[in-house]
C-alpha positions in Angstrom: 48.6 24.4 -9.2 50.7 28.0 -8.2 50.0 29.2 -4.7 51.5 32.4 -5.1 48.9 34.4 -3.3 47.3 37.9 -4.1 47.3 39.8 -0.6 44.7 41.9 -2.4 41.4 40.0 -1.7 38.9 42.4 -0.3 36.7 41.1 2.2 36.3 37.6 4.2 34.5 34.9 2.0 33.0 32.1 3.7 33.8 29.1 1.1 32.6 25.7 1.0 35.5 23.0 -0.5 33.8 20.0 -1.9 36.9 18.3 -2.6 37.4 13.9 -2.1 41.5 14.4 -3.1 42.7 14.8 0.2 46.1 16.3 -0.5 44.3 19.0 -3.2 41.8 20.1 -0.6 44.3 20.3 2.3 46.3 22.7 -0.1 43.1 24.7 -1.2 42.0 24.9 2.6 45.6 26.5 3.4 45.4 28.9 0.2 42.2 30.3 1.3 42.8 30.7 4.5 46.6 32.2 4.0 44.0 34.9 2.0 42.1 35.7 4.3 38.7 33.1 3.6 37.0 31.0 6.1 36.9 27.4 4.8 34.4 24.6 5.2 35.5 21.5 3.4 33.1 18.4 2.3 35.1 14.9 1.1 31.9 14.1 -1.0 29.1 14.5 -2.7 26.2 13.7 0.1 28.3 16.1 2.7 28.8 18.8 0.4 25.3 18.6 0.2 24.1 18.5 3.7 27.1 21.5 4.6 25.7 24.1 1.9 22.1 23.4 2.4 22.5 24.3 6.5 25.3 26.8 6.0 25.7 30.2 4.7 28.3 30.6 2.3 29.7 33.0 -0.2 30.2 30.5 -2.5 30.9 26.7 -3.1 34.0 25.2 -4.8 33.1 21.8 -6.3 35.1 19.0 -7.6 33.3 17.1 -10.6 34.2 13.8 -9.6 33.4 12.8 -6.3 32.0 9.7 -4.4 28.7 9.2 -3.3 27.3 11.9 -5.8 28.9 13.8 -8.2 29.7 17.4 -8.6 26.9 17.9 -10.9 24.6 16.1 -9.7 25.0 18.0 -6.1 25.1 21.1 -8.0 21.8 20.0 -9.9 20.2 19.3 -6.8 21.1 22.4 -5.4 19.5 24.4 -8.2 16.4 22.5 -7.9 16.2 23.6 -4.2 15.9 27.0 -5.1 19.6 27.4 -4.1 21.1 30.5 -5.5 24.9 30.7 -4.2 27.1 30.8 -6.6 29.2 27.3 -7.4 32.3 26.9 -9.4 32.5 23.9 -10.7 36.3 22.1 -10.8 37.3 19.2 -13.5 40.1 17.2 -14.8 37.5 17.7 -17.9 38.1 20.2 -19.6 36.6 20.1 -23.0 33.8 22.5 -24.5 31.2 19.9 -23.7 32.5 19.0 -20.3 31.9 23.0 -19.2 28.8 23.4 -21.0 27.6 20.4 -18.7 28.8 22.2 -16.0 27.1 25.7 -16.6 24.1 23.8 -17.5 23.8 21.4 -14.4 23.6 25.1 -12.6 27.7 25.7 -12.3 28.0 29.8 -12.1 31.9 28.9 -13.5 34.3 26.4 -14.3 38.0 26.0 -14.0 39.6 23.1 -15.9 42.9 21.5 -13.9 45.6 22.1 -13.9 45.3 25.4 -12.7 46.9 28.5 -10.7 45.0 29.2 -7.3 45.4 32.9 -7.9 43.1 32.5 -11.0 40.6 30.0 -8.8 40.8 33.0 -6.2 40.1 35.8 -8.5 37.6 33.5 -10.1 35.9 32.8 -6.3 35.9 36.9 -5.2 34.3 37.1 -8.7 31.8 34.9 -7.7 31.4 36.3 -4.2 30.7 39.7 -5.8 27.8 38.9 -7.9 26.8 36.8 -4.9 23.1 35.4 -4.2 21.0 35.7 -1.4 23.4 34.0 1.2 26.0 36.1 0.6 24.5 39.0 2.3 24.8 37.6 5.7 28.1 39.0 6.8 26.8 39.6 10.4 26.6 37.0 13.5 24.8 37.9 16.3 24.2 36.2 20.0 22.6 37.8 23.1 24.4 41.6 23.1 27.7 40.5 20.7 27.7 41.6 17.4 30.7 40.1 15.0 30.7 41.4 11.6 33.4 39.7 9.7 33.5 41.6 6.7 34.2 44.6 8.5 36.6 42.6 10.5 34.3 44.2 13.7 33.4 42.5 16.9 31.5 44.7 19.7 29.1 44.0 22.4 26.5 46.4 24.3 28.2 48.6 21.7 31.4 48.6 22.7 34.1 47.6 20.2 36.2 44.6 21.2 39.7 44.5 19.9 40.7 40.9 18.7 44.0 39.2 17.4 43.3 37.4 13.9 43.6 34.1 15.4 41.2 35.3 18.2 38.5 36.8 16.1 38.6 33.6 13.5 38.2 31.8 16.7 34.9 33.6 17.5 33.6 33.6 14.6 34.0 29.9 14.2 32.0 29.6 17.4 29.4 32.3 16.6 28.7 30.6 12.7 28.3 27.7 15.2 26.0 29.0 18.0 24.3 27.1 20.4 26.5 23.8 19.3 29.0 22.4 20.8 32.5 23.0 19.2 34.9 20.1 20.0 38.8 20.6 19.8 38.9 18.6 16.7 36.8 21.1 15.0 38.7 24.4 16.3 42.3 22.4 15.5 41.2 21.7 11.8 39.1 25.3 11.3 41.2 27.8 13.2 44.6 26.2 13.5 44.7 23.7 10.3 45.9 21.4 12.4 44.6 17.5 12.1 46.0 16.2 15.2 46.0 17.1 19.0 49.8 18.2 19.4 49.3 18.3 22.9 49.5 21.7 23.6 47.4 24.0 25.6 46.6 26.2 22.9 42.9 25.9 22.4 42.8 26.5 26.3 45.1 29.9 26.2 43.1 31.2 23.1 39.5 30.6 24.6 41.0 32.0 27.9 41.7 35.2 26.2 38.6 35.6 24.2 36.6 35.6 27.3 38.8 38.3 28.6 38.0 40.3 26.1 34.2 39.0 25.2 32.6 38.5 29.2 34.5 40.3 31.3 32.5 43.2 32.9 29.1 41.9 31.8 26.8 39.9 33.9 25.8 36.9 31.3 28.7 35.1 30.2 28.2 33.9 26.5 31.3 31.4 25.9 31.0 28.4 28.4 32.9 25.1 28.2 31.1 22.0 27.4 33.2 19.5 30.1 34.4 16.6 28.0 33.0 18.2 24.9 34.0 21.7 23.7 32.8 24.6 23.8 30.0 26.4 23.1 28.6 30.4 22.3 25.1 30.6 23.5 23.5 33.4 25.3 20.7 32.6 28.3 20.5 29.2 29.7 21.2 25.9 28.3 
């Protein structure tokens, strides 16, 4: 696979990785990300289908082979669910009959491996542009703030809120994830790609500065801390 990355994708894509290799999907995760996606990533075939049926994605990448249940047999299952994101399908098999399983299991593309992640991108903002019904949903919303993340916009009563990158992927992680509790674990592997605690205050620094930005001068704050748990984006009481 060739990282070398086109800075030219358009808009934020909200991409769910169903990937078992953990080496391939930790390199995928990175690409996307270095790009300018968001990234969910499933290790197999029963998680990637529990993510995509209560998330909303742009589109899913799927391995082929993966434990528990295979690609096509999750994307098959999809379809029949009425399911209409678009899916590429990826595969060590690569023969005319392997695809043509693939498109017909409900795959919107295939990409044999080896391949070059600038074609897998170009494939995936392909994808994203025909899109499906999920697709559409570019806007979160809780109590007063308003974060579109195609329009890279945050605001609340109506009045814009200027955010780092690392501040508004932050957010956004929270808001996909309103009314839950966010643990460090999650915000290290989905905002800072790390999968460790390095023991640094960073989480702490970055959360202090959202609210900064996000609940100062307003009477209800929206991003409270969980105490031993996380953190959370919720608007009225608990």
């Amino acid at each position: 696979m060739n990282s070398n990355l086109d800075p030219g994708s358009l808009n934020t894509m909200r991409i769910l990785l169903v990937e078992d290799d953990r080496d391939a999907a930790e390199y995928l995760r990175k690409a996307f990300r270095e790009a300018g996606h968001v990234v969910d990533h499933a290790a197999d075939g029963e998680e990637g289908l529990t993510l995509a049926l209560d998330g909303k994605y742009d589109v899913l990448v799927v391995d082929r082979m993966l434990p528990l249940r295979d690609g096509l047999s999750l994307v098959a299952e999809l379809r029949g669910r009425g399911y209409a994101t678009p899916v590429l399908i990826l595969s060590a098999l690569g023969q005319v009959d392997d695809r043509v399983q693939g498109l017909r299991a409900g795959g919107d593309d295939y990409l044999p491996k080896p391949y070059a992640f600038t074609e897998l991108l170009a494939r995936v903002e392909a994808l994203a542009r025909r899109g499906g019904p999920q697709a559409a949903d570019s806007v979160y919303k809780v109590g007063e703030l308003e974060l579109d993340r195609l329009a890279h916009r945050v605001s609340r009563g109506g009045k814009d809120i200027i955010l780092q990158p690392r501040e508004f992927r932050l957010l956004e992680f929270l808001m996909r994830h309103a009314g839950q509790v966010v643990t460090r674990t999650m915000l290290l592997e989905n905002v800072w790609d790390y999968h460790f605690d390095p023991q640094t205050n960073v989480i702490d620094v970055h959360v202090s500065r959202l609210r900064s930005k996000v609940d100062k001068g307003f009477d209800e704050p929206l991003i409270h801390t969980v105490r031993g748990a996380g953190y959370m984006v919720r608007a009225g009481a608990a």
